[in-house]
Backbone as CSV, one residue per row, in Angstrom:
resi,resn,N_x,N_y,N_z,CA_x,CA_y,CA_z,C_x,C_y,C_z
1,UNK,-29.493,-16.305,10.974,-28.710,-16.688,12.155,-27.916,-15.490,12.657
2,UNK,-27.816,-15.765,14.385,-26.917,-14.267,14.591,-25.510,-14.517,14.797
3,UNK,-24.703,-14.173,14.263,-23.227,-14.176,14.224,-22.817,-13.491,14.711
4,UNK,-21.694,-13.939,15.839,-20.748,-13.597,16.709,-19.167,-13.310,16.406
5,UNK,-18.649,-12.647,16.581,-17.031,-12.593,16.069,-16.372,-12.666,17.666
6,UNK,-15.500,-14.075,17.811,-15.014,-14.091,19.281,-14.031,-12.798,19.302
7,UNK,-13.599,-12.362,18.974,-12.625,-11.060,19.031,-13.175,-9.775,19.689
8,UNK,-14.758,-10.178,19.675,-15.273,-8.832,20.336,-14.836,-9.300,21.771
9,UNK,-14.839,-10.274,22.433,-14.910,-10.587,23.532,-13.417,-11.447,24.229
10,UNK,-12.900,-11.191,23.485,-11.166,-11.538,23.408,-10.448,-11.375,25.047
11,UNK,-11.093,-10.577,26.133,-10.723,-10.482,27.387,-11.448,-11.773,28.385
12,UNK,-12.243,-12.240,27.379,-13.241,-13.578,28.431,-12.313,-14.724,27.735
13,UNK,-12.204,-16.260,28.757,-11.329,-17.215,28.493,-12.362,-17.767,27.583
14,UNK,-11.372,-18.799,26.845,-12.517,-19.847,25.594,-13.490,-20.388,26.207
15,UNK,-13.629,-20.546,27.621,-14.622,-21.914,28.155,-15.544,-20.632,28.703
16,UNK,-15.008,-19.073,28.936,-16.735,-18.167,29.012,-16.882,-17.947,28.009
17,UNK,-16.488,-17.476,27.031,-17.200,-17.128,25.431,-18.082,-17.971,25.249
18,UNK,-18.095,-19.576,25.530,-19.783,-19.981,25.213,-20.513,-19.939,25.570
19,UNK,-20.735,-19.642,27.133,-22.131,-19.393,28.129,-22.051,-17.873,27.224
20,UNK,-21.201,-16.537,27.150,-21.682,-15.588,27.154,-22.416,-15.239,25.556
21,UNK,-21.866,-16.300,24.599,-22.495,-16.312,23.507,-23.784,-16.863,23.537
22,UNK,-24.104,-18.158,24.232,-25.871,-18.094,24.840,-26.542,-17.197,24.989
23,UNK,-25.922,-16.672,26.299,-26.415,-15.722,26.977,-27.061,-14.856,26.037
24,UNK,-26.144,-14.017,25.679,-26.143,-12.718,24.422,-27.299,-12.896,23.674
25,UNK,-27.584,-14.558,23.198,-28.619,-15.090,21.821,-28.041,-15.074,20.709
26,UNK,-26.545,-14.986,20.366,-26.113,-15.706,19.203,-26.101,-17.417,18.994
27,UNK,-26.169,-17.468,17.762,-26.133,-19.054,17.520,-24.933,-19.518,16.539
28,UNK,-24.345,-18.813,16.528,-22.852,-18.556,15.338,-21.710,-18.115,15.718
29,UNK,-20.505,-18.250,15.762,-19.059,-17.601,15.791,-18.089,-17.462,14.921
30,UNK,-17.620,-16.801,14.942,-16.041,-16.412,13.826,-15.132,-16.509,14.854
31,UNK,-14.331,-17.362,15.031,-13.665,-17.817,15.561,-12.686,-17.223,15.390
32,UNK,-11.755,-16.796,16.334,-10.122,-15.408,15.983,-9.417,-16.452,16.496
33,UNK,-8.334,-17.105,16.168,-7.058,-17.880,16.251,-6.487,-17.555,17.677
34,UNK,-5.904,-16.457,18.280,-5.309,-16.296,19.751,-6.618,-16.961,20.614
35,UNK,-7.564,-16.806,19.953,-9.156,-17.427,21.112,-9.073,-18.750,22.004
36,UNK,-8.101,-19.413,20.161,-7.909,-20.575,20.592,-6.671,-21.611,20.808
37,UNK,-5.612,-20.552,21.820,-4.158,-20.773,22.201,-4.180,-22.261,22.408
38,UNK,-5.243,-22.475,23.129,-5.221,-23.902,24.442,-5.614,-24.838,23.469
39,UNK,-6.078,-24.747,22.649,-6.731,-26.109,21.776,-5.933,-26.150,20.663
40,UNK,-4.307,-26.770,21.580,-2.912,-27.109,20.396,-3.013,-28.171,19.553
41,UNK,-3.850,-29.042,19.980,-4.085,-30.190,19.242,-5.637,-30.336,18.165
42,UNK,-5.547,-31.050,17.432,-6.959,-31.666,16.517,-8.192,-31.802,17.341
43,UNK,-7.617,-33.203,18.607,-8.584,-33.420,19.371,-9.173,-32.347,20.184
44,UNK,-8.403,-31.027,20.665,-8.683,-30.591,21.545,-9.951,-29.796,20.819
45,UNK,-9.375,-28.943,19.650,-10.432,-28.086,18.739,-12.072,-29.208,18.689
46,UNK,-11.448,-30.113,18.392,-12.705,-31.221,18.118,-13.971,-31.332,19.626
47,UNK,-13.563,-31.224,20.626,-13.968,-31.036,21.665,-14.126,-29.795,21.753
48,UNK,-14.109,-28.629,21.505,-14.243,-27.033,21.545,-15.821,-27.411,20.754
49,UNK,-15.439,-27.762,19.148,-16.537,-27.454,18.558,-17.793,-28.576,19.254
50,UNK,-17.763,-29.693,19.795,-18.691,-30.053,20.372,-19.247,-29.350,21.285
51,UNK,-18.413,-28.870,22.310,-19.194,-28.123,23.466,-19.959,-27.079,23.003
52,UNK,-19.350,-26.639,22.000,-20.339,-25.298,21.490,-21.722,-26.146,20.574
53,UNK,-21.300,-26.564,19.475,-22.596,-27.253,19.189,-23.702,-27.978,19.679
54,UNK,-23.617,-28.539,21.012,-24.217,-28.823,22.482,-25.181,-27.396,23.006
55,UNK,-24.118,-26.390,23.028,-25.265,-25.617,23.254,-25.825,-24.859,22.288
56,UNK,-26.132,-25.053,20.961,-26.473,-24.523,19.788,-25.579,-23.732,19.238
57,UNK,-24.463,-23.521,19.184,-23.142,-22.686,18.954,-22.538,-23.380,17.572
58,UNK,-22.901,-22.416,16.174,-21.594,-23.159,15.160,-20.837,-22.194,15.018
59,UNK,-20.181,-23.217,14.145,-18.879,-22.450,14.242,-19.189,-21.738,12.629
60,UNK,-18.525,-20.665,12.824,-18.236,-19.886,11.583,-16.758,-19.751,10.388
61,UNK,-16.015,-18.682,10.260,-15.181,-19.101,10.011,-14.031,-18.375,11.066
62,UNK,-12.778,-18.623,10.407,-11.755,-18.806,10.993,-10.661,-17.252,10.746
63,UNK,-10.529,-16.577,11.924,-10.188,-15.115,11.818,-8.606,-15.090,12.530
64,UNK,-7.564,-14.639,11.281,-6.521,-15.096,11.247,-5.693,-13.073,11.021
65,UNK,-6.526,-12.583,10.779,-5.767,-11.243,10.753,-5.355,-10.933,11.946
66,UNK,-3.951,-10.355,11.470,-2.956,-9.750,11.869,-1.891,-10.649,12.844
67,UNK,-1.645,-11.805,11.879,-0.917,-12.653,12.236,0.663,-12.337,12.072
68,UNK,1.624,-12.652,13.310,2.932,-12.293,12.706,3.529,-12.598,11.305
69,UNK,3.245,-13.943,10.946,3.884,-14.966,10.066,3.590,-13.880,8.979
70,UNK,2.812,-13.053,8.825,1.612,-12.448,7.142,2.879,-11.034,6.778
71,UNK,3.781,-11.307,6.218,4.590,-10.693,5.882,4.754,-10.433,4.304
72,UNK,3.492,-10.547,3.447,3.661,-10.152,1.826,4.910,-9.423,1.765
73,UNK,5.373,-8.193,2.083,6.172,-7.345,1.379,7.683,-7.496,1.670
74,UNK,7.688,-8.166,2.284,9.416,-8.525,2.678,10.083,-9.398,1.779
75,UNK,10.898,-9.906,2.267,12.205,-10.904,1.142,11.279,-11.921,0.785
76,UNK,12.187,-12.316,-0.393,11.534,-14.485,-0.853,11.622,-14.996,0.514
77,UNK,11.810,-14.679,1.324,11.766,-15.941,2.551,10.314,-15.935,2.933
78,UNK,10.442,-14.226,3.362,9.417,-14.019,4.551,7.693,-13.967,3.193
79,UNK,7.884,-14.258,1.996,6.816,-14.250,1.272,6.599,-15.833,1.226
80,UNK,7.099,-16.778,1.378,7.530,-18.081,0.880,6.510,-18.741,2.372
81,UNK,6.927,-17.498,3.627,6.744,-18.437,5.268,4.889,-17.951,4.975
82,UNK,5.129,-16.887,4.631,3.423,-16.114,4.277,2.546,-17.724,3.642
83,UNK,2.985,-17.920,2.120,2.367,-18.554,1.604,1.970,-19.835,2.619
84,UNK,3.125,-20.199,3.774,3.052,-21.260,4.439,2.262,-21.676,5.516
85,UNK,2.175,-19.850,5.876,1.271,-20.042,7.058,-0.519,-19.848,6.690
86,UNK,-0.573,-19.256,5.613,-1.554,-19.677,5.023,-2.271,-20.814,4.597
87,UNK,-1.393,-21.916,4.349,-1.825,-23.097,4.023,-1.934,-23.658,5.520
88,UNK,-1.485,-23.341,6.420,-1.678,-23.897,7.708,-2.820,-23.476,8.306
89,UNK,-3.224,-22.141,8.270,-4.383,-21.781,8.756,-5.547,-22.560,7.930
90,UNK,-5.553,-22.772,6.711,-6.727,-23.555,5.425,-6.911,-24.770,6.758
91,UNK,-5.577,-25.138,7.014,-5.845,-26.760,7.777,-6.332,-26.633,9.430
92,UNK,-6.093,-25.443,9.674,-6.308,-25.083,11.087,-7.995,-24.874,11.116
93,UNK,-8.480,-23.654,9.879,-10.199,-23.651,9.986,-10.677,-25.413,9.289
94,UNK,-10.414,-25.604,8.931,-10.790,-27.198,8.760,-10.686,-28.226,9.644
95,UNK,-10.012,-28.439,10.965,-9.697,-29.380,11.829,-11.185,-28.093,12.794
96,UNK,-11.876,-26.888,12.244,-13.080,-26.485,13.467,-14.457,-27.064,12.239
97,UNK,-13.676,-27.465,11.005,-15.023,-27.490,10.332,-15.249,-26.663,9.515
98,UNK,-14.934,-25.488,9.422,-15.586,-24.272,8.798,-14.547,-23.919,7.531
99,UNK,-14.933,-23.406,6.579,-14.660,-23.090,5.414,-13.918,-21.672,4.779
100,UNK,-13.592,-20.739,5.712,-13.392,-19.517,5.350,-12.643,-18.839,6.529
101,UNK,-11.638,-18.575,5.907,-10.446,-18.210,6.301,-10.170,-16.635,6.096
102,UNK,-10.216,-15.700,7.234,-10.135,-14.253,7.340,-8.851,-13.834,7.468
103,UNK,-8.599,-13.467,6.672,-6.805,-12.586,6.920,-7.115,-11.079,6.177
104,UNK,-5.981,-10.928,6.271,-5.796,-9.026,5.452,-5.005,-9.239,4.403
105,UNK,-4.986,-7.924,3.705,-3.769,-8.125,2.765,-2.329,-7.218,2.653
106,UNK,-1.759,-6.715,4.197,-1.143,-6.518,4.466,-0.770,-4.705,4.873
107,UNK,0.007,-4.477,6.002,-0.132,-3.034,6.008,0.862,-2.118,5.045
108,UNK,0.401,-1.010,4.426,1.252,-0.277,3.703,2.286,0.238,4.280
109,UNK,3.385,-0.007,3.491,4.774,0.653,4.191,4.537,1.999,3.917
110,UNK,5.017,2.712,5.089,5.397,3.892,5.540,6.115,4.814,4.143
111,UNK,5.279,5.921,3.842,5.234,6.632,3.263,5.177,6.607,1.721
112,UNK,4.544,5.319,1.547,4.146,5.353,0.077,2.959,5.434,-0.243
113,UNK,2.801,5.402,-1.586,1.111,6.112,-2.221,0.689,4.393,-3.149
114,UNK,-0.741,5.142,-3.014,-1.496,3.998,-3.889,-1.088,3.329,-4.840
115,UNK,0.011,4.733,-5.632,0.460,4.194,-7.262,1.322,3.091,-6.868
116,UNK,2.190,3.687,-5.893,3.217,2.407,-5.568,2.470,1.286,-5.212
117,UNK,1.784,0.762,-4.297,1.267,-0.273,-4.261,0.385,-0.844,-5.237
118,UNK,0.264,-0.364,-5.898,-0.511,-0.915,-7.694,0.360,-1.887,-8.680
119,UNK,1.452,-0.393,-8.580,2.692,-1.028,-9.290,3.942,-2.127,-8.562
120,UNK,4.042,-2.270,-7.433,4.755,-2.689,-6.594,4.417,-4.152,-6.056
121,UNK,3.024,-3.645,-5.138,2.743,-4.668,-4.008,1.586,-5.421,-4.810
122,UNK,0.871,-5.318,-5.809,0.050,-5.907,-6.249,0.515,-6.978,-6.921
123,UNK,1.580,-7.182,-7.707,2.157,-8.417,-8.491,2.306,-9.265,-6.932
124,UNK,3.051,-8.483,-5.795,3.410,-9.848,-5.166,2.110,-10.567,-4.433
125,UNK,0.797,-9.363,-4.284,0.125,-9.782,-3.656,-1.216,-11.321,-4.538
126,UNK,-0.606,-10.924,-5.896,-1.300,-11.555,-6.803,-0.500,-13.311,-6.593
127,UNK,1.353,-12.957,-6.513,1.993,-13.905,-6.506,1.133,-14.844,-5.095
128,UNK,1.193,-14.186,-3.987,0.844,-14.694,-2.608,-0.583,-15.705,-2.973
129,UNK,-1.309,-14.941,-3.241,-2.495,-15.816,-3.729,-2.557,-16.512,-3.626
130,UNK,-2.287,-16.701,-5.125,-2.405,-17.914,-5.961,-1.771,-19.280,-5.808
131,UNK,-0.556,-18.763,-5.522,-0.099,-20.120,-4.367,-0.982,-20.423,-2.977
132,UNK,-1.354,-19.395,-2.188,-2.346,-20.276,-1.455,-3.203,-20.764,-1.280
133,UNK,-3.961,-20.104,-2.963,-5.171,-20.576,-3.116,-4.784,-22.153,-3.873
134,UNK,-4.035,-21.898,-4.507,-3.954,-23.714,-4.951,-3.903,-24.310,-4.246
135,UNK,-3.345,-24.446,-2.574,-3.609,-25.199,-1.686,-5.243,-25.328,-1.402
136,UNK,-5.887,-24.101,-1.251,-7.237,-23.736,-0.536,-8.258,-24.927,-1.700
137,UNK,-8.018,-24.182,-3.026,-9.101,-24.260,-3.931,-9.378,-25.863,-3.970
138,UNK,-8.706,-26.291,-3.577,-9.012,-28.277,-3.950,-9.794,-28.612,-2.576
139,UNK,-9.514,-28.121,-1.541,-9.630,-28.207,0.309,-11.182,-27.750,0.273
140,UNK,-11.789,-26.352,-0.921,-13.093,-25.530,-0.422,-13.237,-24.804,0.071
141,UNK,-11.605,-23.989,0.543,-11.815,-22.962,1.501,-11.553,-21.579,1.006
142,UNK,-12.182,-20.939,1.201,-12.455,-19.545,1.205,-11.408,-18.555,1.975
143,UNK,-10.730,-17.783,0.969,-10.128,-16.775,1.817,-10.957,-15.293,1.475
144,UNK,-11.199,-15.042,2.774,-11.813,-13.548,2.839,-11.021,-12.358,3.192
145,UNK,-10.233,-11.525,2.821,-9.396,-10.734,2.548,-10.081,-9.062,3.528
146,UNK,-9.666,-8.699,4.426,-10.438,-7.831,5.451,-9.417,-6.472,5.197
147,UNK,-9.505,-5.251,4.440,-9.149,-4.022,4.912,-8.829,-3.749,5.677
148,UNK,-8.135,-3.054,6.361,-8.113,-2.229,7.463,-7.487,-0.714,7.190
149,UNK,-7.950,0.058,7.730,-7.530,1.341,7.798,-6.359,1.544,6.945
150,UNK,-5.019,0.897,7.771,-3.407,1.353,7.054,-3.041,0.049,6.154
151,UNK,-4.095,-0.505,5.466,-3.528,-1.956,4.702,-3.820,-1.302,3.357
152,UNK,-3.318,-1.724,2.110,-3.286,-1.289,1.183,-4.546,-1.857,0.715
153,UNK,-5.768,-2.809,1.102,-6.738,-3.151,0.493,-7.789,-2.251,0.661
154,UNK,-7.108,-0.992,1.552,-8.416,-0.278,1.650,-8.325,0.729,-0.022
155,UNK,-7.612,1.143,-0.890,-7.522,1.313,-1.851,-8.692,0.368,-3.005
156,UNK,-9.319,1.022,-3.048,-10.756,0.010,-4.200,-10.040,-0.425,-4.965
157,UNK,-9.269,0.399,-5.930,-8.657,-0.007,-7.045,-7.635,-1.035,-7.199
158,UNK,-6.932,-1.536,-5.580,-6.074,-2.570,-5.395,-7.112,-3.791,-5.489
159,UNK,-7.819,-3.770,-4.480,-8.514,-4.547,-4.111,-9.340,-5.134,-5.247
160,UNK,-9.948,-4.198,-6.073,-10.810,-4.854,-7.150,-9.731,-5.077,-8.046
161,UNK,-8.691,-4.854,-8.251,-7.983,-5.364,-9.409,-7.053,-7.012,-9.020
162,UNK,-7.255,-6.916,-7.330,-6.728,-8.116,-6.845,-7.745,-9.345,-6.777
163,UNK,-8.884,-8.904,-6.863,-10.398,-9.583,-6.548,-10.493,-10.168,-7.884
164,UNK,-10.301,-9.527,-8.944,-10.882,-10.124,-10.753,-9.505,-10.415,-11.174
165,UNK,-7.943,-10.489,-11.267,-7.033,-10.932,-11.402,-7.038,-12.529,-11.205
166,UNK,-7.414,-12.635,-9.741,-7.614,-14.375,-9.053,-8.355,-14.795,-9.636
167,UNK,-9.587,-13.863,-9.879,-10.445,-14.626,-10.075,-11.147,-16.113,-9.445
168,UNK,-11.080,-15.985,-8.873,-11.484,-17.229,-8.027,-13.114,-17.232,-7.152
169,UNK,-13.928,-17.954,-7.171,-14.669,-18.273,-6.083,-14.440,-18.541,-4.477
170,UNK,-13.185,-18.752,-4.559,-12.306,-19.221,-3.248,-11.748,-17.799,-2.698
171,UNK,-12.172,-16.772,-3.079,-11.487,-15.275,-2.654,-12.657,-14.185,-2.703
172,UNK,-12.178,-13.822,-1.715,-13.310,-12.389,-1.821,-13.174,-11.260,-0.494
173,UNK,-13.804,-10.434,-0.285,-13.742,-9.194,0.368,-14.729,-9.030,1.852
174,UNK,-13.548,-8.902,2.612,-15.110,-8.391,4.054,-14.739,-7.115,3.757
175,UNK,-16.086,-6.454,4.304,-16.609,-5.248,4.054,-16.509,-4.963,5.954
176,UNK,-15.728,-4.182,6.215,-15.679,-4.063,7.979,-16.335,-2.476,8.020
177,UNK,-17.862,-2.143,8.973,-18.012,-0.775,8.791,-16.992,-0.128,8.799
178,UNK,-16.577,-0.209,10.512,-15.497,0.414,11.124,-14.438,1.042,10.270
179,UNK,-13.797,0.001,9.885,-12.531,-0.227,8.966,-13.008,0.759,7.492
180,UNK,-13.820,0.651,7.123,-13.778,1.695,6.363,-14.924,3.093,6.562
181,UNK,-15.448,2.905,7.710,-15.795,4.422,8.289,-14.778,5.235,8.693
182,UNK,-14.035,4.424,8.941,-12.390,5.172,9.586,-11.425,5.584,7.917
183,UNK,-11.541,4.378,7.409,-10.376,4.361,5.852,-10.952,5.324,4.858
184,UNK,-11.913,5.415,4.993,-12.829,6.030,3.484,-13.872,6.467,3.829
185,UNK,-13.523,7.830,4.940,-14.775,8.174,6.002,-15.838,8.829,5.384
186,UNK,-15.414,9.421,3.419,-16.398,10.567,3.007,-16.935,9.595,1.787
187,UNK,-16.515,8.342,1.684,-17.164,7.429,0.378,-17.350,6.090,0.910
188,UNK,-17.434,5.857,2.174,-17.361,4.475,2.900,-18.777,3.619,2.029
189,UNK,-19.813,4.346,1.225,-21.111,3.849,1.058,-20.783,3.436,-0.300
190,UNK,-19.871,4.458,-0.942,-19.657,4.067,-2.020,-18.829,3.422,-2.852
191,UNK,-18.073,2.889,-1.640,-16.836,1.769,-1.831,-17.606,0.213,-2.008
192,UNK,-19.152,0.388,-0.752,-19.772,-0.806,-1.230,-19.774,-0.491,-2.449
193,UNK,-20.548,-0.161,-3.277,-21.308,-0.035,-4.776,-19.819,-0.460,-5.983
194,UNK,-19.007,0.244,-5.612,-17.703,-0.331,-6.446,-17.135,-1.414,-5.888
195,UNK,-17.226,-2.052,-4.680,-16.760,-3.449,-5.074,-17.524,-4.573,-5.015
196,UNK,-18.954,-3.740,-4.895,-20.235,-5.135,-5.823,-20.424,-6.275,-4.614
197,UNK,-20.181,-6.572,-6.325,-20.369,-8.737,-5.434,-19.177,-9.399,-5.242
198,UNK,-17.675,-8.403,-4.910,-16.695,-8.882,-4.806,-16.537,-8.935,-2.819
199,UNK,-17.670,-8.255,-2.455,-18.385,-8.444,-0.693,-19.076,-9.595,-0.965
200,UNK,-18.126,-10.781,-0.119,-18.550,-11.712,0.670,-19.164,-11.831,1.722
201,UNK,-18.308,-11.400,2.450,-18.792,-11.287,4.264,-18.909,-9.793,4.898
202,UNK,-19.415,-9.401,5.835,-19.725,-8.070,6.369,-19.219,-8.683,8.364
203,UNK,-18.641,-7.306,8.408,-18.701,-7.326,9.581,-19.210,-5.728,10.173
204,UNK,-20.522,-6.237,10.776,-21.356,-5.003,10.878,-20.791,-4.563,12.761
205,UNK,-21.143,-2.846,12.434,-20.844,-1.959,13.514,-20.444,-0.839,13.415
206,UNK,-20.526,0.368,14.233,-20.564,1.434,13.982,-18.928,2.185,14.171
207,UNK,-18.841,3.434,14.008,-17.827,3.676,14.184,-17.534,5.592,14.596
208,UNK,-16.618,5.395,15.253,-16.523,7.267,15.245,-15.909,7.779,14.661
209,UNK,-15.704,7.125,13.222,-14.788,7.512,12.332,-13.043,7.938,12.264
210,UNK,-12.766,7.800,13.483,-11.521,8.199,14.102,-10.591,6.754,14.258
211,UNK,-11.134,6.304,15.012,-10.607,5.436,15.864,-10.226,4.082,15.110
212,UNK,-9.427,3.533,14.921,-9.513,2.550,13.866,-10.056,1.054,13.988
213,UNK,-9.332,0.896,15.288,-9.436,-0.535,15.928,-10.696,-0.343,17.256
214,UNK,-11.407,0.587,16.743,-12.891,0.439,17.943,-14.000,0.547,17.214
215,UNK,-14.597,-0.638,17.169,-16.213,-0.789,16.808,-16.936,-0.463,17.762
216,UNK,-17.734,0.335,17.407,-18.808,0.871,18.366,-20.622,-0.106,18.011
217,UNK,-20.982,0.156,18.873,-22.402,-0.933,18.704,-23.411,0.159,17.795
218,UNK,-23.964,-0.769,16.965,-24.465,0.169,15.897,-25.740,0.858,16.279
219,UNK,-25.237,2.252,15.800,-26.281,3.768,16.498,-25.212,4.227,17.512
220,UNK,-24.566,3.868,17.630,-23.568,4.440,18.937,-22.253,5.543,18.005
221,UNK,-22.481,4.940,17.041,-21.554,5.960,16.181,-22.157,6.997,15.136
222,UNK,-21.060,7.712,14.086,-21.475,8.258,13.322,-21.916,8.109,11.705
223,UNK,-21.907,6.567,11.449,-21.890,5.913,10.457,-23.588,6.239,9.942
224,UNK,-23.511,6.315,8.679,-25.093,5.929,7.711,-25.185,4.492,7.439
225,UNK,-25.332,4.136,8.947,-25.994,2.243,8.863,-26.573,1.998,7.268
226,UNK,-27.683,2.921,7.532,-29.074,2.470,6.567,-28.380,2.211,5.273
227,UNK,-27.702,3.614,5.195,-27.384,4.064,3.608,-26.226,2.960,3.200
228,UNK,-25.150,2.048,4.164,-24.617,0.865,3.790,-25.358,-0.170,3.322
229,UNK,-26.607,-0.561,4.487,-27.233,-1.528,3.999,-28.172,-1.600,2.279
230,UNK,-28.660,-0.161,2.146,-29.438,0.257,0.853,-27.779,-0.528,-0.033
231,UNK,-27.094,0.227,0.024,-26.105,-0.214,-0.678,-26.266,-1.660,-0.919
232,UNK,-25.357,-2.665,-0.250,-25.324,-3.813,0.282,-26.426,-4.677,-0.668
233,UNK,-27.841,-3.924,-0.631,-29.129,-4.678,-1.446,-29.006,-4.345,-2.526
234,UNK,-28.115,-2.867,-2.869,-28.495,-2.887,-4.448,-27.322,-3.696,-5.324
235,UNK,-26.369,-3.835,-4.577,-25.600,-4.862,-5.016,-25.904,-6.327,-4.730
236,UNK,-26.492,-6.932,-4.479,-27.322,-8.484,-4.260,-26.620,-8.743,-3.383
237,UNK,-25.894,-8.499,-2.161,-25.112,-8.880,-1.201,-26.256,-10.402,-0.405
238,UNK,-25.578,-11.393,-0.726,-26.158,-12.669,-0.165,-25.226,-13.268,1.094
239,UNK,-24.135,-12.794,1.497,-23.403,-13.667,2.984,-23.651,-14.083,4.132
240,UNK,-23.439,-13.538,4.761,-22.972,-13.761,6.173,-23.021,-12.040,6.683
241,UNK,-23.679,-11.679,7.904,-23.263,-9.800,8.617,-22.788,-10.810,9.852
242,UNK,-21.914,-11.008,10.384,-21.219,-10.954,11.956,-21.107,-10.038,12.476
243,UNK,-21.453,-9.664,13.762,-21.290,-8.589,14.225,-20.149,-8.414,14.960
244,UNK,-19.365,-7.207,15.101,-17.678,-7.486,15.796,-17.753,-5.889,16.078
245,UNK,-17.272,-6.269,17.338,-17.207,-5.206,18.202,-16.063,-5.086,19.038
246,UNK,-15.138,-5.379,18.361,-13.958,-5.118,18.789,-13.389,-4.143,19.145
247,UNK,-12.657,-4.120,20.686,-12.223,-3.127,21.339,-13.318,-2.264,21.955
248,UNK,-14.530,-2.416,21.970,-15.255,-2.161,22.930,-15.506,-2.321,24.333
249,UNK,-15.734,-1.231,25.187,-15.100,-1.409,26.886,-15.906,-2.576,27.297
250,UNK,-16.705,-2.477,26.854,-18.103,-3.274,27.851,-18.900,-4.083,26.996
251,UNK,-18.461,-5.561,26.137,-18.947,-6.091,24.803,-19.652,-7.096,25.278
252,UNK,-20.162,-6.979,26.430,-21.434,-8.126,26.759,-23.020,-7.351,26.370
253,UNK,-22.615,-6.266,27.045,-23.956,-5.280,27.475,-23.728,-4.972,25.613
254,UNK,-22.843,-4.167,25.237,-23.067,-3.793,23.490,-23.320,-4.951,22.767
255,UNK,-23.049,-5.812,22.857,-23.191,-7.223,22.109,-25.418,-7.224,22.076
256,UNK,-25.557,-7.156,23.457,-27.334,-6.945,23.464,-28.028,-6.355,22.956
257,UNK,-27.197,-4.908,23.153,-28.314,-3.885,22.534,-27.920,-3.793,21.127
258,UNK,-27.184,-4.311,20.525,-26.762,-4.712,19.054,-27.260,-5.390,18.143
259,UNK,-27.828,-6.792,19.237,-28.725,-7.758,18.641,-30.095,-7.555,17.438
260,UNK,-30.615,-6.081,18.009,-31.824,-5.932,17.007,-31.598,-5.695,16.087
261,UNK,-30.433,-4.858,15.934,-30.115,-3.896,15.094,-29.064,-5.055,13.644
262,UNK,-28.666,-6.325,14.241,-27.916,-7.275,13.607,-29.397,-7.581,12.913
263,UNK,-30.129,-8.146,13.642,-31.717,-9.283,12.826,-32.292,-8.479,12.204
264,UNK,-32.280,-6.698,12.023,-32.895,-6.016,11.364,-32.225,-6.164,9.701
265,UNK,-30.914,-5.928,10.129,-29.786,-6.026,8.769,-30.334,-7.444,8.223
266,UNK,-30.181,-8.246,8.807,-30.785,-9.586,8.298,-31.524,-9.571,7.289
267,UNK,-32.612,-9.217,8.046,-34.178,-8.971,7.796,-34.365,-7.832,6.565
268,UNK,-34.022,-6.597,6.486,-33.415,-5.792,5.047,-33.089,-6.501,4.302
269,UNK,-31.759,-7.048,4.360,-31.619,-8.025,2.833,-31.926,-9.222,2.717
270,UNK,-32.889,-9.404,3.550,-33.597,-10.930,3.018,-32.429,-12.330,3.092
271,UNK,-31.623,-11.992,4.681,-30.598,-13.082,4.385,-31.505,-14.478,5.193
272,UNK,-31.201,-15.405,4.743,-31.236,-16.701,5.619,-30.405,-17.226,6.334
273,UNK,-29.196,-17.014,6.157,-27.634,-17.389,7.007,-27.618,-16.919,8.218
């Protein structure tokens, strides 16, 4: 199936994102939370996901990064509102249906090093968890935990020590090219291989290694597509690739010429999803 991330297309209102997701030939979405300001209510979402499933449109999961409320490193309050708004989002991708819940794991404060966040931010990020996963884990929902450039999960060693700590089935890792063509521009291939099968989800696209928050349509950048995907297979990677092209000028026309290059990735690792 081809998967869509509404965030690439975040300048079109909710009621064009589904003709232009037709259009395009996706049959899937990851749904980004601001997408869906207007649908304040149960019923309203409930009517979203019909219209889309009407025109062959499911829903995917539920993309919640870089939410104000996501404040890990601050006081007992602002960790307490974290845990809270987390459990709200579990209930928010569940009133679309879908099972998996995308957030980050927070940006690194200004001018500290890895060690510190090992020693520091990792107990609380372990604390954060686990409280929201006890909400999640009974519900079925999946939190997928997304890097970014200045977040401390782009650190392997956080991340995999935060990934086998939980331990959980209910937790795991997107793998964003971008995000780490930009974070880990000279080992981005080999960050797959060290964090395995702790990659859940992929969000495929290229990147100019610079830029943090611009996905480029893949071949348009300077990324070793191939040499991710080789990766990707030698670790048994079984998920979900969405494609997200976020912050791209023109994400109707890149969204197209993207398309082959998404069913090829497919088609390499032998996904069915």
């Amino acid at each position: 199936m081809m998967w869509a991330s509404s965030i690439t297309f975040e300048d079109y209102p909710l009621e064009s994102l589904l003709g232009i997701l037709k259009e395009v030939g996706f049959a899937g979405v990851e749904m980004n939370r601001p997408h869906l300001r207007r649908c304040r209510t149960q019923e309203l979402r409930a009517s979203f996901v019909k219209q889309a499933n009407a025109l062959g449109i499911r829903m995917g999961g539920l993309n919640v990064v870089g939410e104000s409320y996501f404040q890990p490193f601050g006081n007992e309050a602002q960790l307490a509102a974290t845990v809270e708004g987390l459990r709200q989002d579990v209930d928010y991708a569940l009133s679309l249906g879908v099972k998996d819940v995308l957030i980050w794991e927070g940006r690194a404060p200004e001018g500290t090093t890895e060690e510190y966040w090992i020693r520091q931010l990792l107990p609380r990020l372990l604390a954060l968890f686990r409280a929201a996963l006890a909400y999640a884990e009974p519900r079925q929902v999946r939190f997928l935990v997304e890097p970014h450039p200045f977040t401390v999960g782009m650190s392997v060693r956080l991340l995999a020590r935060l990934h086998d700590q939980l331990d959980s089935a209910y937790f795991g890792v997107t793998y964003d090219f971008c995000h780490y063509g930009v974070g880990r521009p000279h080992d981005y291939v080999q960050a797959v291989r060290q964090l395995a099968r702790r990659i859940r989800h992929v969000h495929f696209s290229d990147s100019d290694q610079k830029s943090s928050e611009l996905h480029f349509a893949p071949g348009d950048g300077k990324l070793d597509i191939q040499a991710v995907l080789h990766a990707l297979r030698e670790t048994g990677y079984d998920g979900k690739i969405t494609l997200d092209l976020y912050g791209h000028p023109t994400p109707i026309e890149a969204a197209k010429r993207s398309l082959p290059a998404l069913r090829a990735a497919y088609e390499f690792l032998s996904l069915q999803d």
